[in-house]
Biopython code that builds the backbone (N, CA, C, O; Angstrom):
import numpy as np
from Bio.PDB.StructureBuilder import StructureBuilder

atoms = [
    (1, "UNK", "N", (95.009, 92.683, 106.687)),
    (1, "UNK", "CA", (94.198, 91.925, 105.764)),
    (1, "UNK", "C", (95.006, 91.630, 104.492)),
    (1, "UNK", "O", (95.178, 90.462, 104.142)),
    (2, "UNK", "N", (95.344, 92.326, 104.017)),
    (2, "UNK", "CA", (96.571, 92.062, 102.843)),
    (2, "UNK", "C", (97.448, 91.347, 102.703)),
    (2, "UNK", "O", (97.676, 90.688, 101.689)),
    (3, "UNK", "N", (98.286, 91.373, 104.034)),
    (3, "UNK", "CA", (99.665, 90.548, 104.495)),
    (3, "UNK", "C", (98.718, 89.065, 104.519)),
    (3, "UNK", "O", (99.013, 88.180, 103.716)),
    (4, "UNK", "N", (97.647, 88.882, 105.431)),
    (4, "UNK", "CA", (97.248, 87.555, 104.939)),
    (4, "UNK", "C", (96.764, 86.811, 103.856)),
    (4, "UNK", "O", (96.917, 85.605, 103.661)),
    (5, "UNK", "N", (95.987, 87.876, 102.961)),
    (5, "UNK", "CA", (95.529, 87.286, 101.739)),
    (5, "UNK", "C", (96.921, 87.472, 100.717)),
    (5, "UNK", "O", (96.627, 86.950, 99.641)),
    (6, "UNK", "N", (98.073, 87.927, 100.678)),
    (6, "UNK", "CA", (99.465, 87.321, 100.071)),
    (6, "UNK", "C", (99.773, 86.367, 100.755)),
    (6, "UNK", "O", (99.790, 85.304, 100.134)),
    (7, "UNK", "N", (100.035, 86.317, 101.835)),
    (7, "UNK", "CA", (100.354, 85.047, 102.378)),
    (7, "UNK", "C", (99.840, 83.573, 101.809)),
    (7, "UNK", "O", (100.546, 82.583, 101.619)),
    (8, "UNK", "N", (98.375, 83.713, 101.586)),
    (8, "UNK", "CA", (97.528, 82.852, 101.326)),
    (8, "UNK", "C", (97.815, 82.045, 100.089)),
    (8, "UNK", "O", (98.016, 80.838, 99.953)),
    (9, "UNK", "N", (97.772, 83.270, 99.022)),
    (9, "UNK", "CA", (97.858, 83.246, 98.093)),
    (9, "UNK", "C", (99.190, 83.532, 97.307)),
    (9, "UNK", "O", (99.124, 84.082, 96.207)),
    (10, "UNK", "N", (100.323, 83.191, 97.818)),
    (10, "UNK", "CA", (101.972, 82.905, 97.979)),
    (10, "UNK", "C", (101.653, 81.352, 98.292)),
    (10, "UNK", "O", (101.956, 80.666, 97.315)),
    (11, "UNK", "N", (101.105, 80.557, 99.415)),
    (11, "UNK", "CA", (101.151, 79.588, 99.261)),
    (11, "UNK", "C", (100.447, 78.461, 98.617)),
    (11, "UNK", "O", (100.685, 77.254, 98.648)),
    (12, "UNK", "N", (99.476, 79.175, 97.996)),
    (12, "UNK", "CA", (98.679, 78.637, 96.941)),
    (12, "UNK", "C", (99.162, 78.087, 95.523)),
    (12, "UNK", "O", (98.916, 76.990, 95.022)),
    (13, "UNK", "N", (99.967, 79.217, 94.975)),
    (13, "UNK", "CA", (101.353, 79.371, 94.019)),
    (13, "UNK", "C", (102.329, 78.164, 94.054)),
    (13, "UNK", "O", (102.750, 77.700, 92.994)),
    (14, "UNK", "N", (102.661, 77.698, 95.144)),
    (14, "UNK", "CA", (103.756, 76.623, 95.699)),
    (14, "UNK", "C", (104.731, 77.365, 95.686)),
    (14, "UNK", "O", (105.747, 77.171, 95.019)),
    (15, "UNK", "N", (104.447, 78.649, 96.705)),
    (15, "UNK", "CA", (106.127, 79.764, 96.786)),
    (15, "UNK", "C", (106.047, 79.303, 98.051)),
    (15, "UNK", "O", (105.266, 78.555, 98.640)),
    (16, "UNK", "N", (107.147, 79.985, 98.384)),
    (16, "UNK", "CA", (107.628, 80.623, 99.969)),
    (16, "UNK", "C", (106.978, 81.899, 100.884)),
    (16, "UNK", "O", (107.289, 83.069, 101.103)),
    (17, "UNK", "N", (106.258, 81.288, 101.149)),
    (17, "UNK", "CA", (105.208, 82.582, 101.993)),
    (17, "UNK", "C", (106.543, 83.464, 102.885)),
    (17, "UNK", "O", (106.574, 84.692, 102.962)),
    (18, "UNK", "N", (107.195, 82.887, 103.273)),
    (18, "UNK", "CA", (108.599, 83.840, 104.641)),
    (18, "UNK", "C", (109.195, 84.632, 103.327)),
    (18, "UNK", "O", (109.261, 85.854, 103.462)),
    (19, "UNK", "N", (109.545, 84.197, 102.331)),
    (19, "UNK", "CA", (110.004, 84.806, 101.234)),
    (19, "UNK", "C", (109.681, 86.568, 100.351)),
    (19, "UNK", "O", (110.355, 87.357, 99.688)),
    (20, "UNK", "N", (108.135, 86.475, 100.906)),
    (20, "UNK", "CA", (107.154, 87.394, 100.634)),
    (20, "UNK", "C", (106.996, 88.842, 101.549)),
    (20, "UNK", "O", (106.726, 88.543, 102.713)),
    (21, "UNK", "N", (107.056, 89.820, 101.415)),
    (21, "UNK", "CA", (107.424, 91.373, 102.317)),
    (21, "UNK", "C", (106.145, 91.656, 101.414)),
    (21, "UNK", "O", (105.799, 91.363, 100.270)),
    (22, "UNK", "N", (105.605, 92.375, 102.493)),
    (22, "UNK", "CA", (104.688, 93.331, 102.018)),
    (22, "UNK", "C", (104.693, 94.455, 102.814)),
    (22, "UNK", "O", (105.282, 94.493, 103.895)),
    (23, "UNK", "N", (104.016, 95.453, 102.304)),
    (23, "UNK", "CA", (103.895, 96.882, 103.017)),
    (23, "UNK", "C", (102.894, 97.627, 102.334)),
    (23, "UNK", "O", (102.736, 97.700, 101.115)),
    (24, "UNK", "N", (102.145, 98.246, 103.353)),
    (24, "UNK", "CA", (100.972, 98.461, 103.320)),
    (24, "UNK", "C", (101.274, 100.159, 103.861)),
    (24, "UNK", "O", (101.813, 100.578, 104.885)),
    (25, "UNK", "N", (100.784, 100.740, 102.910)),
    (25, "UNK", "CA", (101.007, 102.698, 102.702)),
    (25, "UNK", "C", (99.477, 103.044, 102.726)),
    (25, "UNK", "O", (98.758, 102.816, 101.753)),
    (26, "UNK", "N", (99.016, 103.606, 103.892)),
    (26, "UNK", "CA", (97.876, 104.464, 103.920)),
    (26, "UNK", "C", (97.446, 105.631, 104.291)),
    (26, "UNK", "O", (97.488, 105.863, 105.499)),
    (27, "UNK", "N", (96.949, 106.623, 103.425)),
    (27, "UNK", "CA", (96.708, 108.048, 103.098)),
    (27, "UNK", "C", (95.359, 108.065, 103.315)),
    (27, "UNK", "O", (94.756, 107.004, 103.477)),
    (28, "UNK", "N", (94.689, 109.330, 103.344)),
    (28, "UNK", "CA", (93.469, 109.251, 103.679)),
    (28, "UNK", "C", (92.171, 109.017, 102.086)),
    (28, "UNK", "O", (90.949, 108.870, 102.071)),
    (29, "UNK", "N", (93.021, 109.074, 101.159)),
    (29, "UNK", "CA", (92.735, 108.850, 99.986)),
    (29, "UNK", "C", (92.963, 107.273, 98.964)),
    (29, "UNK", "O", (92.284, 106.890, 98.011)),
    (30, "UNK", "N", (94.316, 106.545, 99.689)),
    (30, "UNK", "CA", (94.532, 106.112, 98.874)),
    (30, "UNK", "C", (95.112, 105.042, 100.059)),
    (30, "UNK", "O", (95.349, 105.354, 101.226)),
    (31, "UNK", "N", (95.298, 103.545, 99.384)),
    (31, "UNK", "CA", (95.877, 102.452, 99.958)),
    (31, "UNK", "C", (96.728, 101.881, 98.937)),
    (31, "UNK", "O", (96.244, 101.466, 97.883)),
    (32, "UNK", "N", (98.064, 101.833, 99.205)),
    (32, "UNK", "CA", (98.823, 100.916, 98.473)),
    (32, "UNK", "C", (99.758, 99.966, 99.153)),
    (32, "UNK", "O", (100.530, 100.211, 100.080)),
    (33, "UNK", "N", (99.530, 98.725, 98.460)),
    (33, "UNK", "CA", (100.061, 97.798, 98.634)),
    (33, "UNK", "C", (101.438, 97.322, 98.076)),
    (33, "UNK", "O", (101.379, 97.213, 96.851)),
    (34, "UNK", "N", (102.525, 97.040, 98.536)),
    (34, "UNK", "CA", (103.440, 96.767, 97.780)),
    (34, "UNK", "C", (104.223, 95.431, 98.120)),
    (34, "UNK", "O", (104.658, 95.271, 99.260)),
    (35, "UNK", "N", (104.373, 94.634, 97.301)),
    (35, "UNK", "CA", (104.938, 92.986, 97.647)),
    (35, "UNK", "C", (106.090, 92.901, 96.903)),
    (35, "UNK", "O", (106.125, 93.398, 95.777)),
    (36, "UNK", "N", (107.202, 92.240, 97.464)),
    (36, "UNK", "CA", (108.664, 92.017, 97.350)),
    (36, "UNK", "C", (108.770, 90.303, 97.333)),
    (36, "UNK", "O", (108.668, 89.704, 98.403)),
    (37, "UNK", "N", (108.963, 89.614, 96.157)),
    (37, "UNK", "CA", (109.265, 88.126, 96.532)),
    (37, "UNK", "C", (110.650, 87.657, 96.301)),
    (37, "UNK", "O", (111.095, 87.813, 95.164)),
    (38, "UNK", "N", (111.168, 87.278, 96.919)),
    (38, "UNK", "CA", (112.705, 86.622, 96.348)),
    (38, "UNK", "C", (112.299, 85.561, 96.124)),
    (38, "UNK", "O", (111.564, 84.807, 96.761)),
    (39, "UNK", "N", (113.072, 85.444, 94.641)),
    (39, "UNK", "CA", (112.757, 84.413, 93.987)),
    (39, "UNK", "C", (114.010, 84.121, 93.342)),
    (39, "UNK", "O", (114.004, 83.855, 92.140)),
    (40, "UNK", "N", (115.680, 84.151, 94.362)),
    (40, "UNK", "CA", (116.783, 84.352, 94.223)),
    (40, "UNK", "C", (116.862, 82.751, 94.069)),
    (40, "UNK", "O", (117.207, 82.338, 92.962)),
    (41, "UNK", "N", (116.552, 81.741, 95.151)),
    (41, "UNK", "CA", (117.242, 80.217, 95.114)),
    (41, "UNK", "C", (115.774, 79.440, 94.261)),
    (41, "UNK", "O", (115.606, 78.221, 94.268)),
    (42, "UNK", "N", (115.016, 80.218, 93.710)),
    (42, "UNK", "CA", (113.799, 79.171, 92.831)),
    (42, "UNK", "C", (114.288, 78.612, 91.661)),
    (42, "UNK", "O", (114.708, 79.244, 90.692)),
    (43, "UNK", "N", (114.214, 77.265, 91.794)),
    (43, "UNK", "CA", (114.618, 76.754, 90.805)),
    (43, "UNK", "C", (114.427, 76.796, 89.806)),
    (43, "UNK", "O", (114.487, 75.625, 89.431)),
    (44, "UNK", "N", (114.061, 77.807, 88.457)),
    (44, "UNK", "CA", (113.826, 78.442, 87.492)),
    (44, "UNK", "C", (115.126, 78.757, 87.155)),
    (44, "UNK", "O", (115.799, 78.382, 86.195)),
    (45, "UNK", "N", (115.558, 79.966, 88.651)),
    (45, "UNK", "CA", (116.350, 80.527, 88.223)),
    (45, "UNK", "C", (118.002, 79.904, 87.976)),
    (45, "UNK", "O", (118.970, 80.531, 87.547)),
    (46, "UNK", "N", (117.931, 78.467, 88.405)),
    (46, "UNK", "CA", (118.886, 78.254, 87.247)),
    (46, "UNK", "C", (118.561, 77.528, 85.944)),
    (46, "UNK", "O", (119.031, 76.464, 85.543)),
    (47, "UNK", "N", (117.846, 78.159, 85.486)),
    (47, "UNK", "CA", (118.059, 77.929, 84.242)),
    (47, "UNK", "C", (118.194, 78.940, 83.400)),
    (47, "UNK", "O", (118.023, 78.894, 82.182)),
    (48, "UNK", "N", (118.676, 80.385, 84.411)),
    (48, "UNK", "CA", (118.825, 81.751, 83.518)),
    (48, "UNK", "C", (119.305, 81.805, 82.816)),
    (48, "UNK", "O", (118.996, 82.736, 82.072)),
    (49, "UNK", "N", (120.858, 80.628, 82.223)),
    (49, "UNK", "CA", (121.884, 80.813, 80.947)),
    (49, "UNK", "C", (121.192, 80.555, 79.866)),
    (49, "UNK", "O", (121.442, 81.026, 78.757)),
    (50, "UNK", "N", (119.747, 79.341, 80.294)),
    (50, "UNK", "CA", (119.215, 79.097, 79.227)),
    (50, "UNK", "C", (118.082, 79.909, 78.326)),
    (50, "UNK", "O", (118.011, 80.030, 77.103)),
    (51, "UNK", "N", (117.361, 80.338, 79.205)),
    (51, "UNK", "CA", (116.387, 81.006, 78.898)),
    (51, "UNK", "C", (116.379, 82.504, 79.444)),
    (51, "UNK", "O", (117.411, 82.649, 80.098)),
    (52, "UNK", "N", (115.612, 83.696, 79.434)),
    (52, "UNK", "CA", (115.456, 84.623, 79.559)),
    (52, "UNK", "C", (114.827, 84.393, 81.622)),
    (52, "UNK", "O", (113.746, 83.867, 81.889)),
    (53, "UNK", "N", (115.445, 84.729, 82.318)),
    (53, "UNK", "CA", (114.669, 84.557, 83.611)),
    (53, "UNK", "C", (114.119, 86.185, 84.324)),
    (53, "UNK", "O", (114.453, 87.312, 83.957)),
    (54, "UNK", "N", (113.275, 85.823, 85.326)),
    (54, "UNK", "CA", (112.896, 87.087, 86.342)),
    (54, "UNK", "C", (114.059, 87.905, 86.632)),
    (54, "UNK", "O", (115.116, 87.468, 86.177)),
    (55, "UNK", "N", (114.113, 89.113, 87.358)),
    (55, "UNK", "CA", (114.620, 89.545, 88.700)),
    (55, "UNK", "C", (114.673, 88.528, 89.622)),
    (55, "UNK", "O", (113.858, 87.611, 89.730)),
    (56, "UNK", "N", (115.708, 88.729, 90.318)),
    (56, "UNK", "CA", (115.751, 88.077, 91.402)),
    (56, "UNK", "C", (114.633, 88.349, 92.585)),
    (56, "UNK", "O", (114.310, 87.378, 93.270)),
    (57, "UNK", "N", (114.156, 89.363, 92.794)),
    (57, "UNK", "CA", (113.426, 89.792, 93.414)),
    (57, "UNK", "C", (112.588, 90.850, 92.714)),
    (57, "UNK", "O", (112.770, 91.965, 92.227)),
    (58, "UNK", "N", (111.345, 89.784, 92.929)),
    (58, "UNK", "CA", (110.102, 90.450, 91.751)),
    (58, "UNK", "C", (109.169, 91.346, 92.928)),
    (58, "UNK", "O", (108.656, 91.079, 94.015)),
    (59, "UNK", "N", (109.255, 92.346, 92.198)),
    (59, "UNK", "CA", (108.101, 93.635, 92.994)),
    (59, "UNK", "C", (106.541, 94.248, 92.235)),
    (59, "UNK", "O", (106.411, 94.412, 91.022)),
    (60, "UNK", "N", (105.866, 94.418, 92.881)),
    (60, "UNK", "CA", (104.269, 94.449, 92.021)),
    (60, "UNK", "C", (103.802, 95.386, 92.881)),
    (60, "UNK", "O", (104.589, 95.404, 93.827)),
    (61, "UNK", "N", (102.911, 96.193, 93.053)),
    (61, "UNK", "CA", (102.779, 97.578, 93.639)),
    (61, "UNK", "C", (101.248, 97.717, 93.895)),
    (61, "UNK", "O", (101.085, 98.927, 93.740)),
    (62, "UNK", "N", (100.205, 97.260, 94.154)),
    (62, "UNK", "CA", (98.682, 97.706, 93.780)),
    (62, "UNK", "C", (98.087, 99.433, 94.841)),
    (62, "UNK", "O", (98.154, 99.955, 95.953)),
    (63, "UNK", "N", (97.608, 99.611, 93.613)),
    (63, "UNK", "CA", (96.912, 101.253, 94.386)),
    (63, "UNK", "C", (95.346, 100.971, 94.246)),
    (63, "UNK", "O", (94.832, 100.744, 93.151)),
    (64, "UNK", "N", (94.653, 101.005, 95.407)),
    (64, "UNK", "CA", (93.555, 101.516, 95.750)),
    (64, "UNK", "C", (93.158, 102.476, 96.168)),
    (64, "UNK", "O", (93.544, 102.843, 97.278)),
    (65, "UNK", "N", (92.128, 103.325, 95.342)),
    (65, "UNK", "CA", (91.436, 104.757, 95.900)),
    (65, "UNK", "C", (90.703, 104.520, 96.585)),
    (65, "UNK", "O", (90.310, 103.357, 96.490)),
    (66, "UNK", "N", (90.034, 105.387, 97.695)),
    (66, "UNK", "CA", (89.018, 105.273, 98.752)),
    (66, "UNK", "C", (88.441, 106.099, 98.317)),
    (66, "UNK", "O", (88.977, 107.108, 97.857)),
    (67, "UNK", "N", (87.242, 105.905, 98.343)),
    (67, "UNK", "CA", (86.046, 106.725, 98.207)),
    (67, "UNK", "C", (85.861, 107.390, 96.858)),
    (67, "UNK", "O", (86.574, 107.087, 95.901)),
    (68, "UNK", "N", (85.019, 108.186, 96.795)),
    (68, "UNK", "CA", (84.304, 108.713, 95.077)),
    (68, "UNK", "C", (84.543, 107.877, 94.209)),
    (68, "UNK", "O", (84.710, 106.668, 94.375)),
    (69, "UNK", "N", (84.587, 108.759, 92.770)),
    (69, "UNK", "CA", (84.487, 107.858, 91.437)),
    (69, "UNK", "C", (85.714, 107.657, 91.115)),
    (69, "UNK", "O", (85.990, 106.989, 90.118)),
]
sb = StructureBuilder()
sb.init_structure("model")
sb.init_model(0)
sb.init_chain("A")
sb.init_seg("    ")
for serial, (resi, resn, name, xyz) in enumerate(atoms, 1):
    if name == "N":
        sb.init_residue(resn, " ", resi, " ")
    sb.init_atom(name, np.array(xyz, "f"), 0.0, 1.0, " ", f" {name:<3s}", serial, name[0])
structure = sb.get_structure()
């Protein structure tokens, strides 16, 4: 369910959905999600001499708890 709603919403963005890794970590407590985009040939990134740019490959991490408060 995850891998598709990034997917989705990678191509919603006007990215590269093939570009996009995700991985999905589940414990009996906890779900985390973690997404990897290369964003190495986006054309932003040449304009890094000019301005301040990303990582080449931007990472974002989400944790969900299961159950209680």
């Amino acid at each position: 369910m995850a891998r598709a709603f990034v997917g989705l919403q990678v191509g919603d963005l006007g990215l590269d959905s093939a570009k996009a890794a995700v991985e999905v970590e589940s414990t009996p407590n906890v779900i985390r999600v973690n997404i990897a985009y290369d964003a190495s040939d986006h054309p932003l990134m040449a304009l890094s001499g000019l301005i301040p740019s990303p990582p080449k490959v931007i990472r974002r991490t989400a944790v969900v708890r299961l159950g209680g408060y």
